[in-house]
Every structure is written in structure tokens, then in C-alpha cells.
N, CA, C and O of each residue as an XYZ file, in Angstrom:
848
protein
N     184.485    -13.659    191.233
C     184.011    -12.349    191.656
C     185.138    -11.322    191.626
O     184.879    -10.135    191.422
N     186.490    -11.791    191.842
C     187.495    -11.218    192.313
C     187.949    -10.698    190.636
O     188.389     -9.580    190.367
N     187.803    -11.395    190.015
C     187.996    -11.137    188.333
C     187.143    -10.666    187.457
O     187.241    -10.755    186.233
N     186.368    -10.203    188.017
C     184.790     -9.331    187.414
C     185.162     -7.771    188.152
O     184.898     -6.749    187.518
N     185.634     -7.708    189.188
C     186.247     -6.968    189.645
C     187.091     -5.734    189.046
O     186.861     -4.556    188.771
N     188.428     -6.809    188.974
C     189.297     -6.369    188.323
C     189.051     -5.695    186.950
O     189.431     -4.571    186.622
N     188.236     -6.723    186.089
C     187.896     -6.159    185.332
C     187.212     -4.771    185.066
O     187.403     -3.980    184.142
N     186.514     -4.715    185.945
C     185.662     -3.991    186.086
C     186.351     -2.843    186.072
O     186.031     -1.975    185.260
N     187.325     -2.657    186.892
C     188.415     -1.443    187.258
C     189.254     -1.126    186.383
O     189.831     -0.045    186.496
N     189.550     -2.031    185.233
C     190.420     -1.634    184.036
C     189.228     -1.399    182.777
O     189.392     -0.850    181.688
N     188.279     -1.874    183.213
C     187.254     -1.074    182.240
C     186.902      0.028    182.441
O     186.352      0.650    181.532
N     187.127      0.648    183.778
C     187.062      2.014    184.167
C     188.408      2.523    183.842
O     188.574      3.500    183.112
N     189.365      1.858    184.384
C     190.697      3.255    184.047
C     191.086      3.279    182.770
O     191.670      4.147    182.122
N     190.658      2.137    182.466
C     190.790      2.178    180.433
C     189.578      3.583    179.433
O     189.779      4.197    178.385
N     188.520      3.592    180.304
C     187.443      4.804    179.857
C     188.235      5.837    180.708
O     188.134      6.925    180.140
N     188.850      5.923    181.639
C     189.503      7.487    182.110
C     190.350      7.889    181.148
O     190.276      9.013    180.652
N     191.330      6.903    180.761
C     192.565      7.201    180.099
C     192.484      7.776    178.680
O     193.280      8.573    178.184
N     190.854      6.981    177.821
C     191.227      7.268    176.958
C     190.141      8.346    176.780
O     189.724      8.500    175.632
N     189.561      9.214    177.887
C     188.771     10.689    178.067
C     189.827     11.527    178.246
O     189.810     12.591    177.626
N     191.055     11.189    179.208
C     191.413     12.188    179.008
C     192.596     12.525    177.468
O     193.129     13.546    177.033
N     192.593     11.326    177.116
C     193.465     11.316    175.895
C     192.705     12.418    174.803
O     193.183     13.438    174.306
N     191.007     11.667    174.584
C     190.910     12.561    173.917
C     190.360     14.120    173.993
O     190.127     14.862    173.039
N     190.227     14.388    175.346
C     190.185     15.849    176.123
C     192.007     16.793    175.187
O     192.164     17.764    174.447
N     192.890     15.826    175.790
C     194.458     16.445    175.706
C     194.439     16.856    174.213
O     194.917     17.888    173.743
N     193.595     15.543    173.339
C     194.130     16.142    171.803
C     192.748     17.248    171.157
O     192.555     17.610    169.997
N     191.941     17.572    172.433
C     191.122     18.480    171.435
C     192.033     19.789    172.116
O     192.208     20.712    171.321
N     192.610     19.968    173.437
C     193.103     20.875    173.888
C     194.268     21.592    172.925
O     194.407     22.753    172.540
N     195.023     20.400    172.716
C     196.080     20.570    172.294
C     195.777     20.681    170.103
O     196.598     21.024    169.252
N     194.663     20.337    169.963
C     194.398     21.080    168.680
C     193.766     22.600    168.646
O     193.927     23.379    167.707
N     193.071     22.858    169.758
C     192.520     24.349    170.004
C     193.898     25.245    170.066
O     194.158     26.229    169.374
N     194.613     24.708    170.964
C     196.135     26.028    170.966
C     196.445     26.142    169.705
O     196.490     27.220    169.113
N     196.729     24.806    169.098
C     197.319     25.092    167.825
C     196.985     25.879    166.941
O     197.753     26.561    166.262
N     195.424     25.835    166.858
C     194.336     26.598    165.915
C     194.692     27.961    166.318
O     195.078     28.649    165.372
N     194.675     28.440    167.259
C     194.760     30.101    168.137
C     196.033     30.187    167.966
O     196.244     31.370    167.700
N     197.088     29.569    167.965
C     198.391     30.184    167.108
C     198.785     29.768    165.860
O     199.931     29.654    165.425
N     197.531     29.511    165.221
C     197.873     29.626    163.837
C     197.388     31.446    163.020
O     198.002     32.268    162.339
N     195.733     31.334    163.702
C     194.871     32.045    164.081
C     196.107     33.582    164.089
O     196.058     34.425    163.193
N     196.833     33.640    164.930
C     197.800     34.811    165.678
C     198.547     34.781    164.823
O     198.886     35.910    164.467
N     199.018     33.945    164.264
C     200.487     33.799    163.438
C     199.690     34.703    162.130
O     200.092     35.866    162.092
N     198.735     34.393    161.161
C     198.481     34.916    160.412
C     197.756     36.235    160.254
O     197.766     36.820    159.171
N     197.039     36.782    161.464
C     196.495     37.805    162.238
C     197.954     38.974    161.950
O     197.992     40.045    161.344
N     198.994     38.231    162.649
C     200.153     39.225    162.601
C     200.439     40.010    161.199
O     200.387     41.211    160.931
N     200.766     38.858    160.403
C     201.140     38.431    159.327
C     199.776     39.931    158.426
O     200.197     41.025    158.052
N     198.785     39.647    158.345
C     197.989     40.446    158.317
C     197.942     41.863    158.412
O     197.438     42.619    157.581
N     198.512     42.184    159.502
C     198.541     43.566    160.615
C     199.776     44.018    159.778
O     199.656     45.243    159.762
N     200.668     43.762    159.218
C     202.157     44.240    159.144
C     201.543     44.389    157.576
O     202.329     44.942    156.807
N     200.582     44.081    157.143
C     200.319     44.103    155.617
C     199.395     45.425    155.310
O     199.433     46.180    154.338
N     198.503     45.447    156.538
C     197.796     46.792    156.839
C     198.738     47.665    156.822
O     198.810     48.314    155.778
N     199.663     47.956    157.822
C     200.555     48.870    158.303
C     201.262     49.196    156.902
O     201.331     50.329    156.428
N     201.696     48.219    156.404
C     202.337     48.694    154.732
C     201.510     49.561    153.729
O     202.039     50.427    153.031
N     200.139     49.261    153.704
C     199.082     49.994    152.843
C     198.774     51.540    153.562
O     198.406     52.567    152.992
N     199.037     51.335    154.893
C     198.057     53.098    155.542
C     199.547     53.427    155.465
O     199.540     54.531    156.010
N     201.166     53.120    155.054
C     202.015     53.662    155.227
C     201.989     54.329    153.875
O     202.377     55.497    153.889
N     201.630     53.860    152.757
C     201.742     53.818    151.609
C     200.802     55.156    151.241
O     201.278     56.191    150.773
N     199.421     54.957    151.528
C     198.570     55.621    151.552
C     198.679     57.171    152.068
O     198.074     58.105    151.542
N     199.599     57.283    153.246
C     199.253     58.237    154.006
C     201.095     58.961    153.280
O     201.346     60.165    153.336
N     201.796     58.239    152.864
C     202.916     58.607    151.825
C     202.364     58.913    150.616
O     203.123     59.463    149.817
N     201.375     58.728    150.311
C     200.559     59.548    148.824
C     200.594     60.850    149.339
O     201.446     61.734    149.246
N     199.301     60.791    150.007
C     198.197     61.918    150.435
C     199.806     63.102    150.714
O     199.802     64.160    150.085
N     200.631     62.892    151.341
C     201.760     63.732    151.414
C     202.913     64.758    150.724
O     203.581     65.757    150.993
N     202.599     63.553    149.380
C     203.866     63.564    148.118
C     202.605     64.414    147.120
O     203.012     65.271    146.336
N     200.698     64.051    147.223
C     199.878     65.246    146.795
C     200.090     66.410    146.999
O     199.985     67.264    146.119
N     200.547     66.736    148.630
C     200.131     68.327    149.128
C     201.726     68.655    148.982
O     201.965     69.684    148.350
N     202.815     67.948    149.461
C     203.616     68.887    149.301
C     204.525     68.405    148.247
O     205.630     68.948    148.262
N     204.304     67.400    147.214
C     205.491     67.456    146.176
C     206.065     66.598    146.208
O     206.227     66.087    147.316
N     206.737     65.917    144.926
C     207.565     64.547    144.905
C     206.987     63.628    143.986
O     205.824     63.771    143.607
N     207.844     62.528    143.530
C     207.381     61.800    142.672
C     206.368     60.256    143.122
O     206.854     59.308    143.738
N     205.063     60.319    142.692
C     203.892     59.389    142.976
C     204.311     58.248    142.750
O     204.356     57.494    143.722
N     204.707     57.783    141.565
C     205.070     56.911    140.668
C     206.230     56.163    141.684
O     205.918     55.037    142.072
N     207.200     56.566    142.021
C     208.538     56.146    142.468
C     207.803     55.904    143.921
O     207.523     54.707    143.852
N     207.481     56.225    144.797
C     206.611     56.060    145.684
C     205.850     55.001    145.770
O     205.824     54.420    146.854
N     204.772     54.317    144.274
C     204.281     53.832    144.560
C     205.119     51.909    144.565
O     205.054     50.820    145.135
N     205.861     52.694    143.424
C     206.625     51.627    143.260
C     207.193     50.752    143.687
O     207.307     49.570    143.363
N     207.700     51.555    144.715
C     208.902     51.072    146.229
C     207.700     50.735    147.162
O     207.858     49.694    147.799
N     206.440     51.452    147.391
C     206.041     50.675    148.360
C     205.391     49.139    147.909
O     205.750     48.084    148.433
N     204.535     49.233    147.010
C     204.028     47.638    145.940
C     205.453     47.215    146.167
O     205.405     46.937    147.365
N     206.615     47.001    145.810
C     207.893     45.961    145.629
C     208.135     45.098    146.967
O     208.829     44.086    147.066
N     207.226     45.894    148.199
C     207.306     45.202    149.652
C     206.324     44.828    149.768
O     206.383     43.732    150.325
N     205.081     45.192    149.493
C     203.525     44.768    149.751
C     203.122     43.497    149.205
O     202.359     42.705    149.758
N     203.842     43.308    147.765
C     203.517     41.267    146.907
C     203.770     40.789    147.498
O     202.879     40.081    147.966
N     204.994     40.649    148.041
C     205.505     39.201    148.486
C     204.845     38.844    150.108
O     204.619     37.778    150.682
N     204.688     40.133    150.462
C     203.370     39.408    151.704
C     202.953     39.305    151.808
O     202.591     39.241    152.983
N     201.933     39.020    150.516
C     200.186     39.116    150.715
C     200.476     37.929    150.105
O     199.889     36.924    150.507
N     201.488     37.825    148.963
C     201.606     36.410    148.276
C     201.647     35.345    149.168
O     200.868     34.399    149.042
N     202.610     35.407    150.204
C     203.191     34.711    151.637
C     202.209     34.475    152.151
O     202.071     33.260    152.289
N     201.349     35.087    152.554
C     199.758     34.829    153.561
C     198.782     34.140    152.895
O     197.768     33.621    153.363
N     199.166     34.176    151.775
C     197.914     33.266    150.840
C     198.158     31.619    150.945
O     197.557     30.617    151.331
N     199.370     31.978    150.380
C     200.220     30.734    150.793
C     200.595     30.072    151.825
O     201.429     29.171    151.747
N     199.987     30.459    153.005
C     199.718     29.897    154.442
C     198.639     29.797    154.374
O     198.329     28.924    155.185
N     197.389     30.329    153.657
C     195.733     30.109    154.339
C     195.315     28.635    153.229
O     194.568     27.676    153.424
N     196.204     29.031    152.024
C     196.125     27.997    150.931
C     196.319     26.118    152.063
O     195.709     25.061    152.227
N     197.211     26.615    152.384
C     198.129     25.310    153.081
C     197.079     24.716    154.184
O     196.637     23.568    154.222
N     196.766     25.910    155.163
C     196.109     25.331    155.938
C     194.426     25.324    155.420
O     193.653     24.969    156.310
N     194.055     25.529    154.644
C     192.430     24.514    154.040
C     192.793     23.535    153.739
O     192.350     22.506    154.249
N     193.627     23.541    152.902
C     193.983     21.863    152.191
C     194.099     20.664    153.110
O     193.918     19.460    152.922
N     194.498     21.457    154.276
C     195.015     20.368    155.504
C     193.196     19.894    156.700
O     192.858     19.000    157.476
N     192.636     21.054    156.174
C     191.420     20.669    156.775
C     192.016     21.414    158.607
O     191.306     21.055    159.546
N     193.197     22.333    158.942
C     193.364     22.612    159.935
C     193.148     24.127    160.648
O     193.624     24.618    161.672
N     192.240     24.619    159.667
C     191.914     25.776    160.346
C     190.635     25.932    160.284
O     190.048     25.426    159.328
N     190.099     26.462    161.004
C     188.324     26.280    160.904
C     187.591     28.020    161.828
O     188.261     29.021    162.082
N     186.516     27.868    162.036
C     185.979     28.973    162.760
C     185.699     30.091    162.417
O     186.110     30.537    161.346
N     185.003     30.739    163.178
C     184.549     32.940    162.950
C     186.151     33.615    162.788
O     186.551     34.043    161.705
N     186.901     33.632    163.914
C     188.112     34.234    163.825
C     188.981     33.985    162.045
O     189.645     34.810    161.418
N     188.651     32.667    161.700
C     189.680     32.485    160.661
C     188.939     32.802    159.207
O     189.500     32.955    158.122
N     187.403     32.862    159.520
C     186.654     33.057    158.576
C     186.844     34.973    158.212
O     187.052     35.513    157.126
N     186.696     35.517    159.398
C     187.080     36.643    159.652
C     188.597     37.566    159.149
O     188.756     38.677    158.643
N     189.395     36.647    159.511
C     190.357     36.896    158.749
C     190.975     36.635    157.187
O     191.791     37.230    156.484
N     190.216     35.528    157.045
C     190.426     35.407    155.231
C     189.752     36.181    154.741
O     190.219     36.479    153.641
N     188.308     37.024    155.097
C     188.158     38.186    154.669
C     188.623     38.818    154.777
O     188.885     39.376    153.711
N     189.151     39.369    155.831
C     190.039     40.506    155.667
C     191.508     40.222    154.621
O     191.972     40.947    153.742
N     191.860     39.225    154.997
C     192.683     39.253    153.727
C     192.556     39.163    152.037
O     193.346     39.560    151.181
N     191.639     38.686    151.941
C     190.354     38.749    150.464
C     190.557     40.645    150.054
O     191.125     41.247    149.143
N     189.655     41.131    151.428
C     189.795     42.840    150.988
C     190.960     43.131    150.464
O     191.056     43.375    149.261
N     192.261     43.152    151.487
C     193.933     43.695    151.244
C     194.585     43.349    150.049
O     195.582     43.848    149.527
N     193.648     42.134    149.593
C     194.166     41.769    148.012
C     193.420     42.576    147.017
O     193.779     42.750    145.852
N     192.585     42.949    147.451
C     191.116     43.766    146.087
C     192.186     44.728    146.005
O     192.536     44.986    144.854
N     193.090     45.616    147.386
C     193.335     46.755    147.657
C     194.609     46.928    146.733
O     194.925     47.810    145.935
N     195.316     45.571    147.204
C     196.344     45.943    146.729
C     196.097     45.849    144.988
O     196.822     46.416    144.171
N     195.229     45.231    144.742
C     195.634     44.599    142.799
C     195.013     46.098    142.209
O     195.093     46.461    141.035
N     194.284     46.977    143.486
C     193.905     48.192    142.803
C     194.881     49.406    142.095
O     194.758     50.112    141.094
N     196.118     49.233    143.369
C     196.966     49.800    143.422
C     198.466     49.332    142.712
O     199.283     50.048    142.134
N     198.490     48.455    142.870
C     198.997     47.776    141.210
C     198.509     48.311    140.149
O     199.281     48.860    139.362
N     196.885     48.263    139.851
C     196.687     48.089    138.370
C     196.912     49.917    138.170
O     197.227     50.374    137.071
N     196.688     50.853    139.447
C     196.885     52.390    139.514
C     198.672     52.527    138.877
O     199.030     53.358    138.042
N     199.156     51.970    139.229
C     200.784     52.108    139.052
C     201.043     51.452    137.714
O     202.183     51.454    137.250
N     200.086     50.921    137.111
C     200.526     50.121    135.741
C     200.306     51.182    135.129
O     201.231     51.767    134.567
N     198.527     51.839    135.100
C     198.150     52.398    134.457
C     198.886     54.040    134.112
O     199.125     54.309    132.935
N     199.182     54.987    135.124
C     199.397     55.562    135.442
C     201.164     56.420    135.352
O     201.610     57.546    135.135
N     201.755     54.856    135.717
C     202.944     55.275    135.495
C     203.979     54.439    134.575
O     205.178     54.716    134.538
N     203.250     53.132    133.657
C     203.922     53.160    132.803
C     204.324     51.560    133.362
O     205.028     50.718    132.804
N     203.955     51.522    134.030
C     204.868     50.067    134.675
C     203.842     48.618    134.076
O     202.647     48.326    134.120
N     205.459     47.805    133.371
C     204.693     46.201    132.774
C     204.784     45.408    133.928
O     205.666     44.643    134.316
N     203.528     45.792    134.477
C     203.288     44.533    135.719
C     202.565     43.592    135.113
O     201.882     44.058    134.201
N     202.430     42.149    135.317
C     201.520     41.120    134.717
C     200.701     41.444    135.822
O     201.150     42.202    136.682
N     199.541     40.966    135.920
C     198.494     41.013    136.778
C     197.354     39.812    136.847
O     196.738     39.647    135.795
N     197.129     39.268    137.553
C     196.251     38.014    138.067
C     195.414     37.752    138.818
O     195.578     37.710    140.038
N     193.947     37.439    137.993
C     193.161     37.369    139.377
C     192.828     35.547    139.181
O     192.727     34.875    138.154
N     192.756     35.280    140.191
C     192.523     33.553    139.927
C     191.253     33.178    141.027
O     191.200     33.399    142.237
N     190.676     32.799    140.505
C     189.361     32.465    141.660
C     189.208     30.651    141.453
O     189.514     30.012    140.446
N     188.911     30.374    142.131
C     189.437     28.719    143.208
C     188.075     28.283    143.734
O     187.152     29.022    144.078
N     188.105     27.170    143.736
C     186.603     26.008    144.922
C     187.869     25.764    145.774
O     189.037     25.808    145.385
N     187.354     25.470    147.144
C     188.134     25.203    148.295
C     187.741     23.596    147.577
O     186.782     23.296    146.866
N     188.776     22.823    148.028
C     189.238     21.125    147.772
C     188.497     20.484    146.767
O     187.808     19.466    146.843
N     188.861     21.615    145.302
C     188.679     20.957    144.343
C     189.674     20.990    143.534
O     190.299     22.014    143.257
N     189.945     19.623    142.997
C     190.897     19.103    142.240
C     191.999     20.367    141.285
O     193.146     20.765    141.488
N     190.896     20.707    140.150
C     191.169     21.349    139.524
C     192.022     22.722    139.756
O     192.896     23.227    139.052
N     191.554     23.071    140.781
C     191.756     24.614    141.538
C     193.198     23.868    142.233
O     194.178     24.611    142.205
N     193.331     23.054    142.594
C     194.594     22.598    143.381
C     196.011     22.881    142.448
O     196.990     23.620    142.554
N     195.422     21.620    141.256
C     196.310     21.947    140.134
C     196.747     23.683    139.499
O     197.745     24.351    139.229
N     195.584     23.767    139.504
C     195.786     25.179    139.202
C     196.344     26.257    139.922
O     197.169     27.045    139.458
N     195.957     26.274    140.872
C     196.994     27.229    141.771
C     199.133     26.823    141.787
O     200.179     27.470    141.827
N     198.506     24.786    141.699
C     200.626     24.847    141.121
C     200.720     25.386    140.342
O     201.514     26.311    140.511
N     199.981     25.302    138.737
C     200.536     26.464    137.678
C     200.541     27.625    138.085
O     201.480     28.179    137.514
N     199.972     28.412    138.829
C     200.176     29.498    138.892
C     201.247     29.954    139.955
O     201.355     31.085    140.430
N     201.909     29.005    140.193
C     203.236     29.169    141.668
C     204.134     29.505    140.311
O     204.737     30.505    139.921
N     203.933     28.240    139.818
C     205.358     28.300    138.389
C     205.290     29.337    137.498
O     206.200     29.388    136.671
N     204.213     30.400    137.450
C     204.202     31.257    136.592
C     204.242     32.143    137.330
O     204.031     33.146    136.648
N     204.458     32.554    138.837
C     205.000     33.641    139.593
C     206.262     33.363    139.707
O     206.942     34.354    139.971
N     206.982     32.126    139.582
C     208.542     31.926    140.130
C     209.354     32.235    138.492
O     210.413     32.858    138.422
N     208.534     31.595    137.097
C     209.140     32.022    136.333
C     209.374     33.587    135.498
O     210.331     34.063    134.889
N     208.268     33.989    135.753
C     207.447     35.368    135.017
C     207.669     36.655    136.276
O     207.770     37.877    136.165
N     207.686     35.740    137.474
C     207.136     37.622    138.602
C     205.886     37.761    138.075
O     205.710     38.902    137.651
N     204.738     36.868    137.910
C     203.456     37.881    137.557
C     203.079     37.851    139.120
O     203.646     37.016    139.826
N     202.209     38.668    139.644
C     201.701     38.972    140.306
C     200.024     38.434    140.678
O     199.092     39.192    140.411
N     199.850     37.488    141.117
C     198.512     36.553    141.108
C     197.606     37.184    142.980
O     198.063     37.159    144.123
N     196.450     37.588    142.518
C     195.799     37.994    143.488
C     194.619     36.593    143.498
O     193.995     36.389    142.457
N     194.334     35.523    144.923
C     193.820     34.569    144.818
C     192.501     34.511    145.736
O     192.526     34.488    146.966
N     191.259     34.488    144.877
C     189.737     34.413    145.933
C     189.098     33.201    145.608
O     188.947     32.761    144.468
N     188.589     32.482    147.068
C     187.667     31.752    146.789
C     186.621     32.596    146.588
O     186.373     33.531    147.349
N     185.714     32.214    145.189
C     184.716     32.708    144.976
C     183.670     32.303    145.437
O     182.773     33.137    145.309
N     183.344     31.318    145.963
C     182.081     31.282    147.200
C     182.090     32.169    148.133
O     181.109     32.362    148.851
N     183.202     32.822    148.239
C     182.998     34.254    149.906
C     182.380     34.741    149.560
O     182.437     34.993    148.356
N     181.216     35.290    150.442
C     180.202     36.313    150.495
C     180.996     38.039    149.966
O     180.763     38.895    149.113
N     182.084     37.800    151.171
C     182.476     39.378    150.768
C     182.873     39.685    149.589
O     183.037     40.897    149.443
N     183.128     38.941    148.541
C     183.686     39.519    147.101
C     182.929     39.002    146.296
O     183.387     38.381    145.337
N     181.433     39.156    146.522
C     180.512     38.722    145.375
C     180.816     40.153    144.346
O     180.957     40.116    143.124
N     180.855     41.069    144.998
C     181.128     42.182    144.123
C     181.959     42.336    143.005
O     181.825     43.128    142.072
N     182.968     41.367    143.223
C     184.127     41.149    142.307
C     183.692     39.897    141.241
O     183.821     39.957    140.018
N     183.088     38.633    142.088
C     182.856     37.667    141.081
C     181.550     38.104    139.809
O     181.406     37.838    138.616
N     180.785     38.881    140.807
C     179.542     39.532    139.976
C     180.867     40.175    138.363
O     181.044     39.658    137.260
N     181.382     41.200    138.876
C     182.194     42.006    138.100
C     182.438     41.138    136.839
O     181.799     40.935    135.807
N     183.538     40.736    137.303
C     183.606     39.327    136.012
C     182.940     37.802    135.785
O     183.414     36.708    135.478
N     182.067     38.125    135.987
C     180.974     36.761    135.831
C     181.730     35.165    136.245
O     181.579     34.050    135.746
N     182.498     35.611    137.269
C     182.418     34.218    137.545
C     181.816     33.011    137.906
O     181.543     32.673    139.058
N     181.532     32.096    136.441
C     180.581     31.305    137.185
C     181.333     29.464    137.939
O     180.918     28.778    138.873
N     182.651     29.234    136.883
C     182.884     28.060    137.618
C     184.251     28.279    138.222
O     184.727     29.395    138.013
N     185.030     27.368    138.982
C     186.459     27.336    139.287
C     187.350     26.447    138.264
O     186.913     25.998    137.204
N     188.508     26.287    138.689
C     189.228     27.616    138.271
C     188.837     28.874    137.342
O     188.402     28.477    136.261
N     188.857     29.781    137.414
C     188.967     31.033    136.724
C     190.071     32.022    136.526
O     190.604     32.428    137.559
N     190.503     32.475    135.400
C     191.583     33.133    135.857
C     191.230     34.342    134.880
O     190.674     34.177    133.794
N     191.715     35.889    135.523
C     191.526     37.214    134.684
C     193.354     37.546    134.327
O     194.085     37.460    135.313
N     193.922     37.850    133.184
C     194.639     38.264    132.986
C     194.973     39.643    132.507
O     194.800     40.074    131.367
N     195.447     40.238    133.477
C     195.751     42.053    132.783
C     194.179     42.484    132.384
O     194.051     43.288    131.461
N     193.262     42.092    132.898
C     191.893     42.698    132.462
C     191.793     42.448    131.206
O     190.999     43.211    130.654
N     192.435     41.432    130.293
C     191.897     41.500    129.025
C     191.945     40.356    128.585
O     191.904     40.227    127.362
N     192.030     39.365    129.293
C     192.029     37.927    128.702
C     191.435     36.834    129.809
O     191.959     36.819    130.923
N     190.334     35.911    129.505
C     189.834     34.915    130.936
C     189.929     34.128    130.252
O     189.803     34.156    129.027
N     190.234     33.053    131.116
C     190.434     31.731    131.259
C     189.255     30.916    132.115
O     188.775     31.346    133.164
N     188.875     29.659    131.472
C     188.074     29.386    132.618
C     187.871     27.871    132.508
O     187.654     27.304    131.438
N     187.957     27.270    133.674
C     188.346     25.861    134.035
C     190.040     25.692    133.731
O     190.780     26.582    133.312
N     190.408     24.316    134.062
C     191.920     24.473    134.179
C     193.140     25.064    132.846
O     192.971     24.849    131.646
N     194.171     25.721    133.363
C     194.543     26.568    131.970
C     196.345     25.799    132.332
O     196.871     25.486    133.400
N     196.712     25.746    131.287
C     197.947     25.021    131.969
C     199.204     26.370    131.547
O     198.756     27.345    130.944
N     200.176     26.355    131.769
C     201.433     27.146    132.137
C     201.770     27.397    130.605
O     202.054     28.571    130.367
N     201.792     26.719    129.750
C     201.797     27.583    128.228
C     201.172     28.719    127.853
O     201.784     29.752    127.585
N     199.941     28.600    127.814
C     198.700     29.246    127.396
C     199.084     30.584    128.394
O     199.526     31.675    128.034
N     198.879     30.286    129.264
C     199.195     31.710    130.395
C     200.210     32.316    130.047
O     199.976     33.482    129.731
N     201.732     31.864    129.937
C     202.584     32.517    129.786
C     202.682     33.454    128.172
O     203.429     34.420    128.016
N     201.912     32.993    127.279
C     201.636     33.666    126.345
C     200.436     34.511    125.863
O     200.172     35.046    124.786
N     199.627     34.415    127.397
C     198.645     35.568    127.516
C     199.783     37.049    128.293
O     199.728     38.277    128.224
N     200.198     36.607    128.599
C     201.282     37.876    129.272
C     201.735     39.184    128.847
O     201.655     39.018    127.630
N     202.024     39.996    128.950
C     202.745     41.332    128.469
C     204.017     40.757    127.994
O     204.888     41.490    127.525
């Protein structure tokens, strides 16, 4: 009786221990999520602040004078590498299966938009003032093979080239407007300089000699 007991009591503190174990690791995966959540939110905000700085440095250099071009130039030379940077954190964390929810869904749209914005204003400064920017749009399936590979070629053709790669999953609702645009129908996809697509996996030759 005395050992039915016992038992009994380590069959209970054995079910406490391992409730609250797994209470601690959903706790302790929720913080993580909400400062990942913040970390890229920031990351975000400082990318805004670069565009209405940029923007509201046009509208200025319109009314009272100065060169557009040189303006736009200097501000785009700070605006890539952080939108590139944030991609490259949202990239990281799908793959990992560690970010999830409205807030993060919320924010990869918003970062989806800041990329439409910026490749607009790129392609304004190519057109406009003369500048050989490469330009890239690459559209992706979240955890598919192909798109995985493909996004490494396209690391190696920003580290060797400087092209400039703007990256959407094309299942988002918010940029059907864009996939409509160029008929995207499978992943990988890739638009080059508006005058050359690629579609399914393209390897690092072929690209680099679609280039300017």
C-alpha cells in the first residue's frame, strides 16, 4: 500500500514537473517571438524614417533648388543594405519555422511594400539620372527547395556584382498587384532590369550575363 503510494506521488510530481516544463518552454518561446517581432519592427522603422527623409529631401530640392539625382543617390546608397539586411533576417527566421503570427504577418507586409518603394525609386534614379544599377526582382515559395537554392545564387550575385535583389513571396495577398504585373505563375522567378525573366531555378552564370 505504502508503494502504490509512493508511487502514486511521483506520478504526480513527475506530471507537475513536466507541466511546468512545458508551460516554461512555451513562455520562454513567446518572449523570444516578441523580441524577434521588436528587433525587426525596429529594423523596419529606421527604413521608413530613411524613405520620408528621402522623400521629404525631394519635395525640397523641387521648390527650392539643387541637384535630384545626387540626392537620390546618397540617399538609395543607405536605404539597400537595410532592406537587404531585413530580408535576410525574415528569410532566416521562416526557414527556421521560428516566427509565426498577425504581428509578423503584418510586418512582412509592410516590409514587402518598402521594397515595391524602394525598387521604384531605384528604377526612378536609373532611369532618370543615368545610373547602371542592376536591378532584381526574385519571387520565392516559402520552404521550397528550389527557392532556397535560389535565393544562395542570388546572395553570390549581390556579393559579386552589387546587383540589387528586391525579394517577395508571391503567395502574399498584398503584392498580387505585382505578381499579376509580371505573370508570375511558379517559384523561383526572377525579373531582371525589366527586360529579361527567368523562371524556375536559374544558376549564377546565366544571371550574371543577363546584367548591364
Amino acid at each position: 500500500m505504502v508503494k502504490k503510494r509512493n508511487l502514486a506521488r511521483a506520478f504526480f510530481v513527475s506530471a507537475i514537473i513536466a507541466v511546468l516544463i512545458f508551460s516554461l518552454g512555451l513562455f520562454v518561446g513567446y518572449g523570444l517571438d516578441i523580441l524577434r517581432v521588436k528587433d525587426v519592427s525596429t529594423s523596419l522603422k529606421d527604413v521608413e524614417l530613411e524613405t520620408l527623409n528621402y522623400i521629404t529631401s525631394q519635395e525640397f530640392v523641387e521648390v527650392f533648388g539643387g541637384d535630384n539625382c545626387e540626392l537620390l543617390s546618397s540617399r538609395m546608397s543607405l536605404l539597400s543594405p537595410q532592406i537587404f539586411e531585413i530580408g535576410q533576417t525574415l528569410v532566416k527566421f521562416e526557414e527556421k519555422n521560428i516566427f509565426s503570427g498577425d504581428e509578423y504577418k503584418y510586418l512582412k507586409g509592410k516590409y514587402f511594400l518598402l521594397e515595391i518603394r524602394a525598387y521604384v525609386l531605384f528604377t526612378r534614379l536609373k532611369n532618370e539620372c543615368s545610373r547602371d544599377y542592376d536591378l532584381i526582382l526574385y519571387f520565392y515559395d516559402q520552404h521550397d527547395e528550389d527557392s532556397k537554392r535560389q535565393g544562395e545564387v542570388l546572395d553570390k550575385l549581390v556579393e559579386i556584382d552589387k546587383a540589387n535583389v528586391f525579394s517577395f513571396d508571391r503567395n502574399f495577398e498584398i503584392i498580387n498587384f505585382l505578381t499579376d504585373k509580371y505573370e508570375i505563375k511558379e517559384s523561383p522567378t526572377i525579373i531582371v532590369n525589366e527586360k529579361k525573366k527567368f523562371e524556375g531555378l536559374t544558376f549564377l552564370g546565366e544571371l550574371r550575363e543577363s546584367l548591364n
